[in-house]
MOPAC internal coordinates of N, CA, C and O (Angstrom, degrees):
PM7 1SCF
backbone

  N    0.0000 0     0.00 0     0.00 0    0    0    0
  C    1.4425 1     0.00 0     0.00 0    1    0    0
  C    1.5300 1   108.99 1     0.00 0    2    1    0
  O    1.2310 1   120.02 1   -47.18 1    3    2    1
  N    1.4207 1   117.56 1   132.82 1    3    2    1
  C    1.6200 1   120.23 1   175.88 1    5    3    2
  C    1.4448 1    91.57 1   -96.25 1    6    5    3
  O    1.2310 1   131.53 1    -4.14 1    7    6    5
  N    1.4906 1    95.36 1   175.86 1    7    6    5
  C    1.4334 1   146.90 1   146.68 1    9    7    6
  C    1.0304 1   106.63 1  -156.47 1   10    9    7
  O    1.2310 1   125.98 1   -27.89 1   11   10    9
  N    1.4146 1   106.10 1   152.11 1   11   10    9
  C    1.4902 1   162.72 1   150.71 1   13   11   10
  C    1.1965 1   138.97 1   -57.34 1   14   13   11
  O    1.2310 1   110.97 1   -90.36 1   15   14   13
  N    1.4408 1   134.60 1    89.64 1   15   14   13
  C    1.5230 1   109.18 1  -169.43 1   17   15   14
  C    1.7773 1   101.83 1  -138.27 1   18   17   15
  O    1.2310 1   120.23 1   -26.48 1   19   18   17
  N    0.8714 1   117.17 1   153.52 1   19   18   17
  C    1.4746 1   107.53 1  -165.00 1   21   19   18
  C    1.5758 1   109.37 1   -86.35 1   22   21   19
  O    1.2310 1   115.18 1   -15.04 1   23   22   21
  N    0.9655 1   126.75 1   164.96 1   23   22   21
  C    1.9184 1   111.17 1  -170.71 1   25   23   22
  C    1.2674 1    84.73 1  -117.08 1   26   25   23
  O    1.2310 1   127.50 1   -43.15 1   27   26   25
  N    1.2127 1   103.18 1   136.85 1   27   26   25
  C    1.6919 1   133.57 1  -165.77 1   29   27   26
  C    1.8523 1   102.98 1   -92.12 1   30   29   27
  O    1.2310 1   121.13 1   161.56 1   31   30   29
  N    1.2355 1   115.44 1   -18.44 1   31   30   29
  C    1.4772 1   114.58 1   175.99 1   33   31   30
  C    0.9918 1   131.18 1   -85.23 1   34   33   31
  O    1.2310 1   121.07 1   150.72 1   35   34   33
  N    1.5006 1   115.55 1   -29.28 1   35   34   33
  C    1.8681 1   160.70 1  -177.85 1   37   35   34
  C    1.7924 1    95.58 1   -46.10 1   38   37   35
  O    1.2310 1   125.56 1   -48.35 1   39   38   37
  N    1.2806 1   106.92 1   131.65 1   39   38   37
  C    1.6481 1   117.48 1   146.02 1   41   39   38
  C    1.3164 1   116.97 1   -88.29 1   42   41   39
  O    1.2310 1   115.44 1   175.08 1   43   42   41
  N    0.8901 1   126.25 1    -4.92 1   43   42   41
  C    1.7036 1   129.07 1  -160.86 1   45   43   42
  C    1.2939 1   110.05 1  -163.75 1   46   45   43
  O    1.2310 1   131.40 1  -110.51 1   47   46   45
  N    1.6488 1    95.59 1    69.49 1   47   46   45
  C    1.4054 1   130.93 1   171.53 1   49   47   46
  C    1.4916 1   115.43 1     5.23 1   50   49   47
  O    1.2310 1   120.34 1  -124.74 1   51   50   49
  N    1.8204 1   116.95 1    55.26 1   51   50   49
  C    1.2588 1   127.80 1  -168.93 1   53   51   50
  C    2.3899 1    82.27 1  -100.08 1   54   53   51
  O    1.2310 1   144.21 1   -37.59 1   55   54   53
  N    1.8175 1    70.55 1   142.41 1   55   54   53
  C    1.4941 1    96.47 1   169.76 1   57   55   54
  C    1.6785 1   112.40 1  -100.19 1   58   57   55
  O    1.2310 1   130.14 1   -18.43 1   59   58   57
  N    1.5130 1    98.04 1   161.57 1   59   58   57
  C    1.2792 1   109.80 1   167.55 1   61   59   58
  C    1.5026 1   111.49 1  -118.25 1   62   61   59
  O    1.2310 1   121.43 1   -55.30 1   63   62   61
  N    1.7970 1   114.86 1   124.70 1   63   62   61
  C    0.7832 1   103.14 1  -163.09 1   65   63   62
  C    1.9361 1   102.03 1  -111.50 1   66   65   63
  O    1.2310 1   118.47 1     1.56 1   67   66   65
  N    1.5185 1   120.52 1  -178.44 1   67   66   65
  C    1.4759 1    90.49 1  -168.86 1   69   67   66
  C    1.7482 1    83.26 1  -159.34 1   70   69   67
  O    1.2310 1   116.42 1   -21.87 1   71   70   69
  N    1.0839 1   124.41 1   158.13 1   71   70   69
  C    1.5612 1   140.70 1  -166.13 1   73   71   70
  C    1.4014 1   109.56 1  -135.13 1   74   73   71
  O    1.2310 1   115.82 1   -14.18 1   75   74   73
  N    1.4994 1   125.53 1   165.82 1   75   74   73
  C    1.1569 1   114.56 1   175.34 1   77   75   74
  C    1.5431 1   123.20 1  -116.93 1   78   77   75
  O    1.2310 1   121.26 1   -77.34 1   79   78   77
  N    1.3465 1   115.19 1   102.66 1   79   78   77
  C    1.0807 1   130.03 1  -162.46 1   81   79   78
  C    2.0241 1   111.16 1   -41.76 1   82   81   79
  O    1.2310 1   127.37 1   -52.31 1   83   82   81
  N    1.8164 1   103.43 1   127.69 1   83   82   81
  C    1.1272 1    97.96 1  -145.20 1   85   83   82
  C    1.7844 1    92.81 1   -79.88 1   86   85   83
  O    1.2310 1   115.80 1  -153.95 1   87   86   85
  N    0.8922 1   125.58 1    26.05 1   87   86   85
  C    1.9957 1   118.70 1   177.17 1   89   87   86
  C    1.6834 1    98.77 1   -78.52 1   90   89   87
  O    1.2310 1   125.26 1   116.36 1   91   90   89
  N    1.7358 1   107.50 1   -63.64 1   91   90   89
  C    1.4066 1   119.98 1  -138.32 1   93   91   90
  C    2.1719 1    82.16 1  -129.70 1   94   93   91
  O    1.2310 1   104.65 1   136.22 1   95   94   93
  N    1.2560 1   145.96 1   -43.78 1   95   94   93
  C    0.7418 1   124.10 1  -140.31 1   97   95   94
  C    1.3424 1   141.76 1   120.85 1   98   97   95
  O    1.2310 1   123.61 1   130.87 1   99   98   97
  N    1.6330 1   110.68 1   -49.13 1   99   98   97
  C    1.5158 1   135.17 1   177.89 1  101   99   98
  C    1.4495 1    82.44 1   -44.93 1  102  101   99
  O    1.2310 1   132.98 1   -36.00 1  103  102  101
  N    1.6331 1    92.53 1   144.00 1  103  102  101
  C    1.4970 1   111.53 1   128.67 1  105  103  102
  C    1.2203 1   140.88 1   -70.50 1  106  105  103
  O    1.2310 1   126.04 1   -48.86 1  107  106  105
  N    1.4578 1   106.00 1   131.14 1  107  106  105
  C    1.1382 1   127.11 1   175.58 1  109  107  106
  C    1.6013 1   132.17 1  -125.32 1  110  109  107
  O    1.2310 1   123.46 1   -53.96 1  111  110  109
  N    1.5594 1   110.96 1   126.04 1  111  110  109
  C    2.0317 1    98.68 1  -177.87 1  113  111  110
  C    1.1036 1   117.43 1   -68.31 1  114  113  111
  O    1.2310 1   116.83 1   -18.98 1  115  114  113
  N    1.0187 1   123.63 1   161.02 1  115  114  113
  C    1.9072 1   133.30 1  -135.78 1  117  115  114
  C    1.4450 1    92.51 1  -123.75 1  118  117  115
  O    1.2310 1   105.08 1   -44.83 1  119  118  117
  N    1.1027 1   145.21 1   135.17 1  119  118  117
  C    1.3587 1   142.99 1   169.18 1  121  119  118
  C    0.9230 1   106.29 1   -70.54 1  122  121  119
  O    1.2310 1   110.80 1   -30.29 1  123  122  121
  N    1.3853 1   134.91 1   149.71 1  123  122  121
  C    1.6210 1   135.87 1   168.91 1  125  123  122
  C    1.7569 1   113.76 1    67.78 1  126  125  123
  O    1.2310 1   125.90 1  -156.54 1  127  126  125
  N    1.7129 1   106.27 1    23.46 1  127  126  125
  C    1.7757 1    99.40 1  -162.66 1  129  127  126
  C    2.0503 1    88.95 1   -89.70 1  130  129  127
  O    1.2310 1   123.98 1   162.28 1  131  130  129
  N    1.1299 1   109.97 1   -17.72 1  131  130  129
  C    1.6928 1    94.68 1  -173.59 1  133  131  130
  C    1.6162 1   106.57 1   -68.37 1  134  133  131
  O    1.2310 1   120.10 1   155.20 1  135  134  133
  N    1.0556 1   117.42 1   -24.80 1  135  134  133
  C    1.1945 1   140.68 1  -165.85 1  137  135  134
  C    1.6689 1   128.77 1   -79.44 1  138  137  135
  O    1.2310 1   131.66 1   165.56 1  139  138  137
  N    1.5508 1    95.09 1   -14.44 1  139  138  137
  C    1.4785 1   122.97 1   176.67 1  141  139  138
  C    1.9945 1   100.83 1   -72.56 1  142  141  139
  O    1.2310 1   126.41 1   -39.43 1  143  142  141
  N    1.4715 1   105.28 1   140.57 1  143  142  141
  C    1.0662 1   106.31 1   174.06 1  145  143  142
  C    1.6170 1    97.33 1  -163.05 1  146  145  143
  O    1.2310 1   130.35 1   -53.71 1  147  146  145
  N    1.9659 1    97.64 1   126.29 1  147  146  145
  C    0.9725 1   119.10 1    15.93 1  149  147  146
  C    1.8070 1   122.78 1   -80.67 1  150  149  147
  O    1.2310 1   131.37 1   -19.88 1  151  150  149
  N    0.8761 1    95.66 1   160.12 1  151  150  149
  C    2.2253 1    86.89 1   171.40 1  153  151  150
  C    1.5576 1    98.88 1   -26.61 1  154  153  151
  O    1.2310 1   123.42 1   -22.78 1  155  154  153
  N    1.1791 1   111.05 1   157.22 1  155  154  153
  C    1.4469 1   117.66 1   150.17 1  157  155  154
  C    1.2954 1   117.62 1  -103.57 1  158  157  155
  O    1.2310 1   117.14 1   -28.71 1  159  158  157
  N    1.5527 1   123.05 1   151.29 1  159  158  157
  C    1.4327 1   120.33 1  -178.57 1  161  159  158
  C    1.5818 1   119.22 1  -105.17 1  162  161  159
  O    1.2310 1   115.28 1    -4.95 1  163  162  161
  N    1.0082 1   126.57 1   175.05 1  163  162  161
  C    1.4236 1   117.13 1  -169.22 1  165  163  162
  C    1.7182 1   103.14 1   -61.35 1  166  165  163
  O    1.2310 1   123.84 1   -21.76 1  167  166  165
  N    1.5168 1   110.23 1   158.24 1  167  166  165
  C    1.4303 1   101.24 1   175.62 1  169  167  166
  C    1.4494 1   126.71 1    70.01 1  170  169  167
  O    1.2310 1   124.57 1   165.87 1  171  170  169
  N    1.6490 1   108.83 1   -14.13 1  171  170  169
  C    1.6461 1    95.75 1   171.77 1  173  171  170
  C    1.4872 1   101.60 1   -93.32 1  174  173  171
  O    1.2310 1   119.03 1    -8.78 1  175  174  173
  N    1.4152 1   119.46 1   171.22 1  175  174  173
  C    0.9674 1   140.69 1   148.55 1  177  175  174
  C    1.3074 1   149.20 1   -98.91 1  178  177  175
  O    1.2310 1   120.06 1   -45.72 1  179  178  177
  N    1.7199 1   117.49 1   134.28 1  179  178  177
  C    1.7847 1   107.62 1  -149.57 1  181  179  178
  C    1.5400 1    82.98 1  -124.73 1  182  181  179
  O    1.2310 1   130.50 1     6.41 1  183  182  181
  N    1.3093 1    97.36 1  -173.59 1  183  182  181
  C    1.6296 1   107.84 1   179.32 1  185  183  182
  C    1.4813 1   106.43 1  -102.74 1  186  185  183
  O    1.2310 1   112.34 1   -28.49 1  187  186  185
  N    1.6059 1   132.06 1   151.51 1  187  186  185
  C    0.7974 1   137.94 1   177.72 1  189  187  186
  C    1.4811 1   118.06 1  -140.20 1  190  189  187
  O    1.2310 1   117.18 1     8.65 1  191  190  189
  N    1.2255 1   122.98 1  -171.35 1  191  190  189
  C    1.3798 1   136.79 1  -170.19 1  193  191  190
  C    1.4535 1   108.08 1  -127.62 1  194  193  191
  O    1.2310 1   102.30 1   -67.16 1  195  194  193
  N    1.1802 1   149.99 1   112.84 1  195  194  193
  C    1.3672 1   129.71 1   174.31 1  197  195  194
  C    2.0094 1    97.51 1   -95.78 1  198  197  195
  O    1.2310 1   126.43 1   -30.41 1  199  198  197
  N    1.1875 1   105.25 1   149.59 1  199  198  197
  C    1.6481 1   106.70 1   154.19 1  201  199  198
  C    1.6029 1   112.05 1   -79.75 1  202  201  199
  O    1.2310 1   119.82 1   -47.24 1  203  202  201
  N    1.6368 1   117.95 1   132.76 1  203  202  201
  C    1.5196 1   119.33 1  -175.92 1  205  203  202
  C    1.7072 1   103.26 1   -82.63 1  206  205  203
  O    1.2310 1   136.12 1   155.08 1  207  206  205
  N    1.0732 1    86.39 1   -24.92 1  207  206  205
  C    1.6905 1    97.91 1  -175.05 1  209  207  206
  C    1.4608 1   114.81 1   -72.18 1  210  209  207
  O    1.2310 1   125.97 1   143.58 1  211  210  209
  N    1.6696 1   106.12 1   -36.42 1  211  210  209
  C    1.4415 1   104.97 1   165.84 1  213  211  210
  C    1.7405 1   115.87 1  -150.53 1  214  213  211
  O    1.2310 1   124.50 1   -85.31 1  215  214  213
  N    0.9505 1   108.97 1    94.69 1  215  214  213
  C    1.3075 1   123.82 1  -167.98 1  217  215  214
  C    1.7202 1   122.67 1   -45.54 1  218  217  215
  O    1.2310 1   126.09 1  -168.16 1  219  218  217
  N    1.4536 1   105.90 1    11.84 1  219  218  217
  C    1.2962 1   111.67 1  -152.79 1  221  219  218
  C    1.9624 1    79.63 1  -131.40 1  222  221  219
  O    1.2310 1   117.75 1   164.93 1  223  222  221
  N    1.2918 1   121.89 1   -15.07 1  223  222  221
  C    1.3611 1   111.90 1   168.88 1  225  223  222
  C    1.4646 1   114.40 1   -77.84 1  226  225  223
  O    1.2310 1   109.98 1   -81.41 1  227  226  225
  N    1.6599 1   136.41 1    98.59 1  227  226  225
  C    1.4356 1   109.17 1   179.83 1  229  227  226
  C    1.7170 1   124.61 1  -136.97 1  230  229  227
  O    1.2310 1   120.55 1   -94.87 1  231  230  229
  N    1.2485 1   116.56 1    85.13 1  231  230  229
  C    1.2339 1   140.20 1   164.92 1  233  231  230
  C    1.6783 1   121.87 1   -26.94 1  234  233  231
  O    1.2310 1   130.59 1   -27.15 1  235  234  233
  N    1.3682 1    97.18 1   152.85 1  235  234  233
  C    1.5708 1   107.32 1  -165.80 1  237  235  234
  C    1.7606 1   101.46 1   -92.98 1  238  237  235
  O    1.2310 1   117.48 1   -35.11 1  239  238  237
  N    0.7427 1   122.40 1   144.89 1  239  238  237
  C    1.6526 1   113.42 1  -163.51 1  241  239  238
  C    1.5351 1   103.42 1  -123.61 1  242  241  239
  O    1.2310 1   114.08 1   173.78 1  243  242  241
  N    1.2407 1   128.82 1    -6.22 1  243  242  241
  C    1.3993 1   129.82 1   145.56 1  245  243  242
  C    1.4264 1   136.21 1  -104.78 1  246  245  243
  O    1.2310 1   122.09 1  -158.85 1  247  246  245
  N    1.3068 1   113.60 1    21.15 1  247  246  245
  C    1.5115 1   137.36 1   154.37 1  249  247  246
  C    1.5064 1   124.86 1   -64.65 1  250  249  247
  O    1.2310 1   115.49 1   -81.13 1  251  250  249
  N    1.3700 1   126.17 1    98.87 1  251  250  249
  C    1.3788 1   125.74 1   163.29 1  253  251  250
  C    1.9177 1   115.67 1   -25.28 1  254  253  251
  O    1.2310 1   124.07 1   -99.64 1  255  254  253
  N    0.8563 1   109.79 1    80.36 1  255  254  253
  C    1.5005 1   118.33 1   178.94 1  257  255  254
  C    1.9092 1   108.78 1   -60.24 1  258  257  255
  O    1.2310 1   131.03 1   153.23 1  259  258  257
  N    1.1723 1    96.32 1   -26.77 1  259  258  257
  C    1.9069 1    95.03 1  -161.73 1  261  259  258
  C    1.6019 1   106.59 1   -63.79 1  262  261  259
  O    1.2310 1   120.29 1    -5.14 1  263  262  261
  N    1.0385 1   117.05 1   174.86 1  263  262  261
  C    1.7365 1   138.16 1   162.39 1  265  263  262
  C    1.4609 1   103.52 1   -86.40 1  266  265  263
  O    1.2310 1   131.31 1   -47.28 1  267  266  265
  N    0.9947 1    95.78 1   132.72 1  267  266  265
  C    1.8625 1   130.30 1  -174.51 1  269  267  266
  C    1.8609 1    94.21 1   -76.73 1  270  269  267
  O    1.2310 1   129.09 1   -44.64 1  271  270  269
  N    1.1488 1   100.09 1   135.36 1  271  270  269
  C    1.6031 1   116.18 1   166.93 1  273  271  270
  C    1.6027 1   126.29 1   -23.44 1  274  273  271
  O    1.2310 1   138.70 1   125.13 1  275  274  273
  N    1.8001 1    81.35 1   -54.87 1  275  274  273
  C    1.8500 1    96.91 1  -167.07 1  277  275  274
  C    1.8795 1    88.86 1   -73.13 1  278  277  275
  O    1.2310 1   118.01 1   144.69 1  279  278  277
  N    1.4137 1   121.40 1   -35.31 1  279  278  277
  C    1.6741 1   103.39 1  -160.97 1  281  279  278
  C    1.8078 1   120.60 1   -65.38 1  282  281  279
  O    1.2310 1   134.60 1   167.42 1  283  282  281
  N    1.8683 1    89.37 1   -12.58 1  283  282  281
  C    2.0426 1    94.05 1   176.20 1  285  283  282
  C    1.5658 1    98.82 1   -86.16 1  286  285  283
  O    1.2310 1   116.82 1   150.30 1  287  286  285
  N    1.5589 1   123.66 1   -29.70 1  287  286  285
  C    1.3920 1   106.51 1   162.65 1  289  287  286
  C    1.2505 1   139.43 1   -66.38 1  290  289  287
  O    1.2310 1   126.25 1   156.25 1  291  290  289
  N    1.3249 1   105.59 1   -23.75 1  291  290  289
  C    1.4124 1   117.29 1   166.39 1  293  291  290
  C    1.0274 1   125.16 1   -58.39 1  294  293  291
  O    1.2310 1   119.61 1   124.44 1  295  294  293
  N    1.5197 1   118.34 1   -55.56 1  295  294  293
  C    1.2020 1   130.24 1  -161.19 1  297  295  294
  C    2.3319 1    98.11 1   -87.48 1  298  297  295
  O    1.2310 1   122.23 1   160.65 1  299  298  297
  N    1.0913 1   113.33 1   -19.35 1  299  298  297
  C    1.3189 1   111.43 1   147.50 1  301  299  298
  C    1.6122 1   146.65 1   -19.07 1  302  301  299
  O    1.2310 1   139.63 1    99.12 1  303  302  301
  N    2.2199 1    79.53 1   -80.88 1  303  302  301
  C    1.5531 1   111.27 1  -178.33 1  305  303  302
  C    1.7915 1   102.66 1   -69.12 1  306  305  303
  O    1.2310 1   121.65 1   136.47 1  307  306  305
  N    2.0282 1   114.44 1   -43.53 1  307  306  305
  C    1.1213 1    92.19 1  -177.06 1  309  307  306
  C    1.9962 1   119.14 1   -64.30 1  310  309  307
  O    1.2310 1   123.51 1   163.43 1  311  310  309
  N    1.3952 1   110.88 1   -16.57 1  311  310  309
  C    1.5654 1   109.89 1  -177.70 1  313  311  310
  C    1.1022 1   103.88 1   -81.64 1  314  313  311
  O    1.2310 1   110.79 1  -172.51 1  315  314  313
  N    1.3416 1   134.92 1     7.49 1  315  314  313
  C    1.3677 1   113.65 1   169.89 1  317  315  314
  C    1.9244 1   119.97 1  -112.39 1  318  317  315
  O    1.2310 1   137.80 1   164.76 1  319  318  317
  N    1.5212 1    83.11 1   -15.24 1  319  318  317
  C    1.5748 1   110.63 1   168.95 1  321  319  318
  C    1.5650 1   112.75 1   -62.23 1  322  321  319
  O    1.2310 1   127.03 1   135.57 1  323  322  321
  N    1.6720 1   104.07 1   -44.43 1  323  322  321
  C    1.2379 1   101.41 1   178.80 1  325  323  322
  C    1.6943 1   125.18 1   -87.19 1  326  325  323
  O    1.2310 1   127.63 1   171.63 1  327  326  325
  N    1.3073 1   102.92 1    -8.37 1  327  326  325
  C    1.7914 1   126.12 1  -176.93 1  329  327  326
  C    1.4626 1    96.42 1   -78.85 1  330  329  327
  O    1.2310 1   120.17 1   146.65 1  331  330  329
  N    1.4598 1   117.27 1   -33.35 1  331  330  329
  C    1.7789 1   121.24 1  -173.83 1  333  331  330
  C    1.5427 1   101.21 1   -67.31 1  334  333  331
  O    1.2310 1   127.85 1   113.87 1  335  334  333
  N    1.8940 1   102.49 1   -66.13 1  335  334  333
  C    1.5906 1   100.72 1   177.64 1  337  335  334
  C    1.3383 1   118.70 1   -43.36 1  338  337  335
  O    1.2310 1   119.62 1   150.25 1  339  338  337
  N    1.1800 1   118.33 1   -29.75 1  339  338  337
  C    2.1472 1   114.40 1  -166.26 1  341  339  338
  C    1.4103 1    97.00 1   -72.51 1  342  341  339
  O    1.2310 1   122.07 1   133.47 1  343  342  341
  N    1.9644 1   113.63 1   -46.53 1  343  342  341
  C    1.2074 1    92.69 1  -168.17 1  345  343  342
  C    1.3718 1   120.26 1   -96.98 1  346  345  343
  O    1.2310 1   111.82 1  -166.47 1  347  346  345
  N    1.5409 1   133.02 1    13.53 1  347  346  345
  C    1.1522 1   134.90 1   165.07 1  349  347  346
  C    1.6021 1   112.03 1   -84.68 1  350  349  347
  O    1.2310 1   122.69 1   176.09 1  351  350  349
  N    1.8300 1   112.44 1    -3.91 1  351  350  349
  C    1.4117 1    98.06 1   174.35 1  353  351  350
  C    1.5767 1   105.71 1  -102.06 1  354  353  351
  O    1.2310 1   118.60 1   168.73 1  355  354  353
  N    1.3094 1   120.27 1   -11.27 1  355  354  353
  C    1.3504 1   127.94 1   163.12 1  357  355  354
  C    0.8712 1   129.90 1   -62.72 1  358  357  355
  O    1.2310 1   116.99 1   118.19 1  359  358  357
  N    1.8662 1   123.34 1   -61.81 1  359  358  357
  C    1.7235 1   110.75 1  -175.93 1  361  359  358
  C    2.0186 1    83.54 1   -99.23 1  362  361  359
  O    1.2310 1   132.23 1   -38.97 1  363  362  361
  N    1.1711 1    93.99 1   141.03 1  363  362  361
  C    1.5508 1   122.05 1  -179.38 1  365  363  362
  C    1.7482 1    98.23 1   -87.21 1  366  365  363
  O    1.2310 1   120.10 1   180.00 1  367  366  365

C-alpha cells in the first residue's frame, strides 16, 4: 500500500513516497519513489524490492536505475579537465 506526501523542502513539487514495510507494516520511504512514472497515488500498489539482509532498505523496482549518456560524458570531460590542471602544474 502507498502514500503520498508532498516533500516540504522540494522546488519542484517532488513527492515523498512511502510503502509498508513488509515485517511490521510501518511506513517507510521507498527509494527511487519520486522517480516512479506515472506518480503513484495513495493506495495503489507498485512493485518493489525489499533488502533480505535488511528489511528496512526498500527500493522501487520499476525505476530506470542506469546512468544517463551525458553523466559518462561528463564525468570524462571533468577527468580530463583535471589531467590538464596536474599536468600544466608539473611540466613548467
Amino acid at each position: 500500500m502507498v502514500t503520498v506526501e508532498e516533500d516540504k523542502w522540494s522546488k519542484y513539487d517532488d513527492v515523498v513516497v512511502k510503502v509498508a514495510r513488509p515485517s511490521d507494516g510501518k511506513a517507510i520511504e521507498l527509494d527511487g519513489g519520486n522517480d516512479l512514472r506515472p506518480r503513484p497515488r495513495e493506495g495503489d500498489r507498485i512493485d518493489v524490492v525489499v533488502d533480505p539482509q535488511d528489511p528496512a532498505i526498500i527500493i522501487a523496482a520499476t525505476v530506470d536505475w542506469s546512468t544517463p549518456w551525458w553523466g559518462y560524458l561528463l564525468g570524462a570531460i571533468i577527468t580530463v579537465i583535471i589531467f590538464g590542471i596536474g599536468l600544466a602544474i608539473l611540466l613548467p
